[in-house]
Structure formats: C-alpha cells, structure tokens
ZAMARGU-4260 file (C-alpha; in steps of 0.2 Angstrom, whole numbers, plus 5000, padded with zeros to 4 digits):
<rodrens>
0) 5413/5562/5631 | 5417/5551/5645 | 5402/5543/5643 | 5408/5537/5627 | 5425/5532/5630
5) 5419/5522/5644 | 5408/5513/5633 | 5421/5511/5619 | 5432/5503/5632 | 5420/5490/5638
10) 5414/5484/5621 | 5422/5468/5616 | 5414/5469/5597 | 5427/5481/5589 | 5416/5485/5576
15) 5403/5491/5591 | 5418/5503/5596 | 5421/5508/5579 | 5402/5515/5579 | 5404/5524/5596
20) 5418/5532/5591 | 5409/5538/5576 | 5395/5546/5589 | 5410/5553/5598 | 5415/5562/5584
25) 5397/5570/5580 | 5395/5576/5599 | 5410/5586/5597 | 5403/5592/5580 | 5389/5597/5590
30) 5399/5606/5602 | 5410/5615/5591 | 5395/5623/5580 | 5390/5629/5600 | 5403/5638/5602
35) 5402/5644/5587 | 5418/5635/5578 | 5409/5633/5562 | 5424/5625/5552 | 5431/5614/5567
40) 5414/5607/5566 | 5414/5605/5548 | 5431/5595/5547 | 5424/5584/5562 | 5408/5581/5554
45) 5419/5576/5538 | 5433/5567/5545 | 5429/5561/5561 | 5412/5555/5562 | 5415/5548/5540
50) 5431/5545/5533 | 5440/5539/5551 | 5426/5530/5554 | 5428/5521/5537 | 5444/5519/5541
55) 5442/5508/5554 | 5430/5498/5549 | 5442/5495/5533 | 5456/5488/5545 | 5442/5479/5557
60) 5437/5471/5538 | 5455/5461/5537 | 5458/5459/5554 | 5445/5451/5567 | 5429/5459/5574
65) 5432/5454/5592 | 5446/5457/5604 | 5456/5442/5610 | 5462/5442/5626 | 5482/5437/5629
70) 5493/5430/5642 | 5497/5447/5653 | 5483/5455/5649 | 5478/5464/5666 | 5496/5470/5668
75) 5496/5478/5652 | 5480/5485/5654 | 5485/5492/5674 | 5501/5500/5665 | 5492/5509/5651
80) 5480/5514/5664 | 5495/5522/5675 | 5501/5532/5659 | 5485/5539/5655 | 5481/5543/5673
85) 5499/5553/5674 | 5499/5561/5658 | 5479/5568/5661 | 5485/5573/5678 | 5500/5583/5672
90) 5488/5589/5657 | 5475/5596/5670 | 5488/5604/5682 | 5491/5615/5668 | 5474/5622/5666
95) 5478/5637/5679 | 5488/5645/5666 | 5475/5646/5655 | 5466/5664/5653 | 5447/5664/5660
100) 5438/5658/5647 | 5432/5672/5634 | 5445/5685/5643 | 5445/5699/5635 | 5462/5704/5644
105) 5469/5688/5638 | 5486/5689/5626 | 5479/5683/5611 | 5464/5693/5612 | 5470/5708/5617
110) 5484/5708/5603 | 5483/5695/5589 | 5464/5694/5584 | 5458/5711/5586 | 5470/5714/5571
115) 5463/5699/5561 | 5446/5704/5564 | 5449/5723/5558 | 5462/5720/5544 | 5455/5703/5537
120) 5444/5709/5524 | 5458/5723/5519 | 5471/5713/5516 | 5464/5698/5508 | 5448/5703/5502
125) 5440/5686/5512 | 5425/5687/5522 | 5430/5669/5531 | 5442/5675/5543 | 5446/5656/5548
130) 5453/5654/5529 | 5462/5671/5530 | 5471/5664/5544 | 5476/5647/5538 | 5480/5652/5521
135) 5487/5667/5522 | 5492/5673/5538 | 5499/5656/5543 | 5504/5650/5527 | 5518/5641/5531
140) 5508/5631/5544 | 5494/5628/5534 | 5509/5620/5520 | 5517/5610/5533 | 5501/5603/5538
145) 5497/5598/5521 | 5514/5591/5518 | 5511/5581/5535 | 5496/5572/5525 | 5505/5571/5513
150) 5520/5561/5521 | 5507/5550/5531 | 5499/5542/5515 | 5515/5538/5510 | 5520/5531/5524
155) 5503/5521/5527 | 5508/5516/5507 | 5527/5509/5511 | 5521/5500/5529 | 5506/5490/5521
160) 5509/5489/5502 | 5512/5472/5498 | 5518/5467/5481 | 5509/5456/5467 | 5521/5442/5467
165) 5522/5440/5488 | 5503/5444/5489 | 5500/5427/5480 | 5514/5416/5489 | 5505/5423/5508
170) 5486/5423/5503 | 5484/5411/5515 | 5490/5419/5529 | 5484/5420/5546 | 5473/5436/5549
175) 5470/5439/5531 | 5450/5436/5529 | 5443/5429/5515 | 5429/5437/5506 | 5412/5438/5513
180) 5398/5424/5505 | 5387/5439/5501 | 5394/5453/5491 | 5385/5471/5496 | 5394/5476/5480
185) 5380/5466/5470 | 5366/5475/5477 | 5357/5487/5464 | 5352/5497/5476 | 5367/5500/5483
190) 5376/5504/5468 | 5360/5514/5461 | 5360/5524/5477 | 5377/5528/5476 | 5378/5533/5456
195) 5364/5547/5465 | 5373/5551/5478 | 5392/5554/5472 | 5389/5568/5461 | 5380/5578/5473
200) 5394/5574/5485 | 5407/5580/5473 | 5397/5596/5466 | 5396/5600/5486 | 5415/5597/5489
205) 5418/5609/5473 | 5408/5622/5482 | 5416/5620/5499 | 5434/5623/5492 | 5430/5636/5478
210) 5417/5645/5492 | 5429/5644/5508 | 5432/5661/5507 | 5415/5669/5511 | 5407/5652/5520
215) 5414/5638/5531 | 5425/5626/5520 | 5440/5626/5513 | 5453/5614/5505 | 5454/5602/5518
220) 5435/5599/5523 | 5431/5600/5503 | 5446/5588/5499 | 5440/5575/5512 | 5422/5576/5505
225) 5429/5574/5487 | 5438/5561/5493 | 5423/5552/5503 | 5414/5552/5486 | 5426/5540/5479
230) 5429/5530/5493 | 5409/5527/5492 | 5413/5522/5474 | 5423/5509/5479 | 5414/5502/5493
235) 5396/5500/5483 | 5403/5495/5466 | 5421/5487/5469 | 5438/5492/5473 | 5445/5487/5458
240) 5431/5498/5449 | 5439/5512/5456 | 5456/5506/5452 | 5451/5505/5434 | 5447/5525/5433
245) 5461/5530/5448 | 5478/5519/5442 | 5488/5516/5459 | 5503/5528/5450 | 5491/5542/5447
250) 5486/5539/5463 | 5500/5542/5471 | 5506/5558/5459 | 5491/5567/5463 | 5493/5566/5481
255) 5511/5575/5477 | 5504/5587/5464 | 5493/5595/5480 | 5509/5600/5488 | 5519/5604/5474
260) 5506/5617/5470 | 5502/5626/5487 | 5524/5625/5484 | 5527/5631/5467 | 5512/5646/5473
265) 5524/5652/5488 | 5540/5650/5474 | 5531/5661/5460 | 5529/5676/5474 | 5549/5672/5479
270) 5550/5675/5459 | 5539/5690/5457 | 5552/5698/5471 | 5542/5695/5487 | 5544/5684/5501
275) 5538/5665/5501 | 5519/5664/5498 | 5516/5684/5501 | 5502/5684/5489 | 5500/5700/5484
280) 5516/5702/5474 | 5509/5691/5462 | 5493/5706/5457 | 5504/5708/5440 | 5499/5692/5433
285) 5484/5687/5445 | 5467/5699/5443 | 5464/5713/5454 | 5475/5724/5464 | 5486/5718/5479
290) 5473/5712/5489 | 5463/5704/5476 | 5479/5694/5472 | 5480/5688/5487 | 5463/5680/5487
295) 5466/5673/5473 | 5483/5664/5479 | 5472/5659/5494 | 5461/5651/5480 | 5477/5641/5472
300) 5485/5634/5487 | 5466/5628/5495 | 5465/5620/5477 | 5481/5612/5481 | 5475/5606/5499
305) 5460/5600/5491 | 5470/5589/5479 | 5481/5582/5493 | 5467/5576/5506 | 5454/5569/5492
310) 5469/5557/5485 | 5476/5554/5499 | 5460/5549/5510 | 5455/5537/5493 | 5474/5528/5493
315) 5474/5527/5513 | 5456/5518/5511 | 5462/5506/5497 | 5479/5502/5506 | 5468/5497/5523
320) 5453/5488/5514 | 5463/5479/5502 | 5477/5476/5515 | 5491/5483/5507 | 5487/5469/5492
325) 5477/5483/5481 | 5464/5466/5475 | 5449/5466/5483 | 5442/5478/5499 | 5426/5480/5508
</rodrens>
C-alpha cells in the first residue's frame, strides 16, 4: 500500500495515477477476501477499483492529464507533508488501545458478536449475517448512510450543473476541452461488446441485491454494479444515448425514490404499532411469521439502497464527464 502511494505521488501523468489508484483499490480487495471480509471485498472490487476509478478519469477528461507546477509549490507540498506526518502520528499512537488482534477477551467479541452469530438466523431468517447487521440490526445507520449518498449526488448536482443558456455563452472557457478527433463511441466493437456485456452486468446486479441474504451482496454492491452498467452505456455509445432512456429529472427522482423507500418501510412498522423499521411488526401484511417479515423488510429497504447507489453513481458520472453541461462526456 505504500508502495503505491509513493508511486501515485511521483507520477506527473494524472491519468497514470488514476490507474494506480485503480490497482490500489484491488490489493485491498485482495486483502479483505484474506481475512475473510467477503462483502468489504465486494464493495471495493465494485467501487473502488470501477466506478471511482471511472470517476476520475471522467474529471481528468475536462481538466488536463498532467500536473502543472505553480509559484509556491514546495512550500505547499512541505505543509501538506507536515499535516499528514502529524495526523498519521497521532493515528498510530492510538493503536495501543486497540484489543490484540483476533482477542477473544476483546469488548465486541466477548459481548456483541457472539449474540449476532447465535440469534442471526432466528431473528431474521438470513444466512448473511453482514446483511442482518446492516439492515436490520443497524438499520438506522445503514439509512443514514444511504441518505449520505443520497445528499452527495445532490450536492455534486448543485456544484457542477451548469445551465443550457450559460453552457453556450462559456463554451470557450479555459479548462473546458474540446472533443477528442477520434470518437471510441464509433467503434463497433465497442458498442457491440458492450450491448453483450450490460445485460449480464445487470442480471448479476439483480442477483447480488435480491441474493444478499444468503450470499455476499446486497443493496449497495448490486446498486453500484447496476449503476456501472449504465455508466458503460454511456461511455461506448454516447452520453446523450443515455440521456434519451434516463431524462435528467427522472434521474434525479429516482435517486430520492431509494431513500424514500427504505423511509416509508421504517414508517409502515411506526404504523403497524412498532417502532421505526422493527420489521417484524409488519408479519400481518408481509408472508411468513415475525421473523420471515423481517427478511422480507430487509429485502425492501436493500431494494431501496439499490435504487439510490445505481442512480446516483449514473448522474454523478454524467455531471463529471459532461462537466456539469449534461451535452457530451467521455
């Protein structure tokens, strides 16, 4: 890991960074699956090594390639170097309060997971104990996480949006590039590769949030590859093909509707006399018995993360491809 931040530092060609940042992200996939955080593997395979990745590339596109050097450079560089060297020391002089690693003694494993792992399957019915726990037992995290996605895109949205009328008076403007001489969108084997590729993507996505239960997924690692899918869409035919299918207000509504589900699930159990998202009160309209109810309302609100992260990675890529002018991208 130190390897490859030392290289990313050193290379001049931001797209060369972009790329080690990419192999960054798949060594700690690597890792991860080692110690046996299959799903912590899963989301940095899907968004770390891809859709970040993309992501950058996508703002190296309307910016510049290459890093220009300015007046002041050195002491700028000197006092980010003091700030990281202080805040990794202060980091590391902490890591003698940490249990040994794999303590059996240690607070969380002597009271909190032992009761996961025995009650899991008796009180939700589902097999993948990393989903029982961000669904369920920390709900409310697990919706203030998606509502923090949710609040980003926005944001992203009212920082670079540009409208029609000033994206015509500043097309000239400094840092804008103009579009490339050859076009990879006119390849037909790009756009015949990728009419092969995205629905496999998507039926696997499907699978990954409707399967989360008993296999490593979920919501947010199927939302993301949902949302890849499109984003490959645009990239090998044309933003504006996308746009055509995906209108920027439906866009935007979808990325709400995610949240206002997982929501209005939590709100039905208030209704049905429970307490927020306490699934199993809703077993009178939901199949099954109490516990069955709650793996279904688990089901519902990974539904509703699902829709939140696909639309929100797919507008995020649009605004930073297109910069912020919705017209043309990558």
């Amino acid at each position: 890991m130190v390897l490859f931040a030392l290289i990313s530092l050193s290379i001049q060609n931001l797209m060369g960074a972009a790329i080690v940042f990419g192999a960054y992200s798949f060594m700690m996939c690597l890792i991860w699956a080692g110690m046996g955080a299959v799903d912590v593997a899963f989301t940095e395979a899907a968004v770390g090594a891809g859709v970040s990745t993309v992501f950058i590339v996508s703002t190296i596109y309307n910016t510049s390639a290459t890093m220009r050097s300015r007046p002041g450079g050195m002491a700028f560089k000197f006092f980010i170097g003091v700030v990281v060297t202080l805040a990794g020391a202060f980091l590391l002089s902490a890591l003698t309060d940490f249990p040994d690693w794999g303590d059996p003694n240690s607070p969380v494993n002597a009271t909190v997971v032992p009761y996961y792992i025995e009650n899991s399957i008796d009180d939700t019915h589902v097999p993948n104990l990393v989903t029982s726990v961000l669904a369920d037992y920390r709900g409310f995290d697990t919706l203030l996480e998606t509502t923090v996605v949710f609040i980003a895109c926005i944001a992203i949205y009212s920082i670079l949006r540009i409208e029609t009328a000033k994206s015509k008076t500043d097309e000239t403007e400094e840092g804008i590039t103009s579009p490339p001489s050859y076009d990879p969108s006119d390849s037909l084997i790009v756009r015949q590769a990728s009419r092969f590729m995205i629905p496999f993507m998507q039926l696997f996505a499907l699978y990954v949030i409707a399967h989360g239960h008993y296999s490593p997924g979920g919501g947010f690692q199927g939302g993301v590859i949902l949302g890849a899918s499109l984003i490959l869409l645009a990239i090998s035919f044309d933003l504006k093909f996308l746009l055509r299918h995906w209108r920027e207000k439906s866009l935007m509504l979808l990325v709400a509707s995610g949240v206002f589900l997982y929501a209005a699930v939590g709100l039905a159990c208030v209704f049905m006399g429970g307490n927020y998202l306490e699934y199993g009160i809703l077993d009178s309209i939901l199949p099954g018995d109490q516990a069955m109810a709650r793996s279904h309302g688990i089901l519902l609100v990974e539904i509703g993360v699902g829709i939140t992260v696909m639309f929100s990675m797919v507008a995020i890529h649009i605004n930073l491809a297109s910069n912020g002018r919705f017209d043309r991208g990558l």
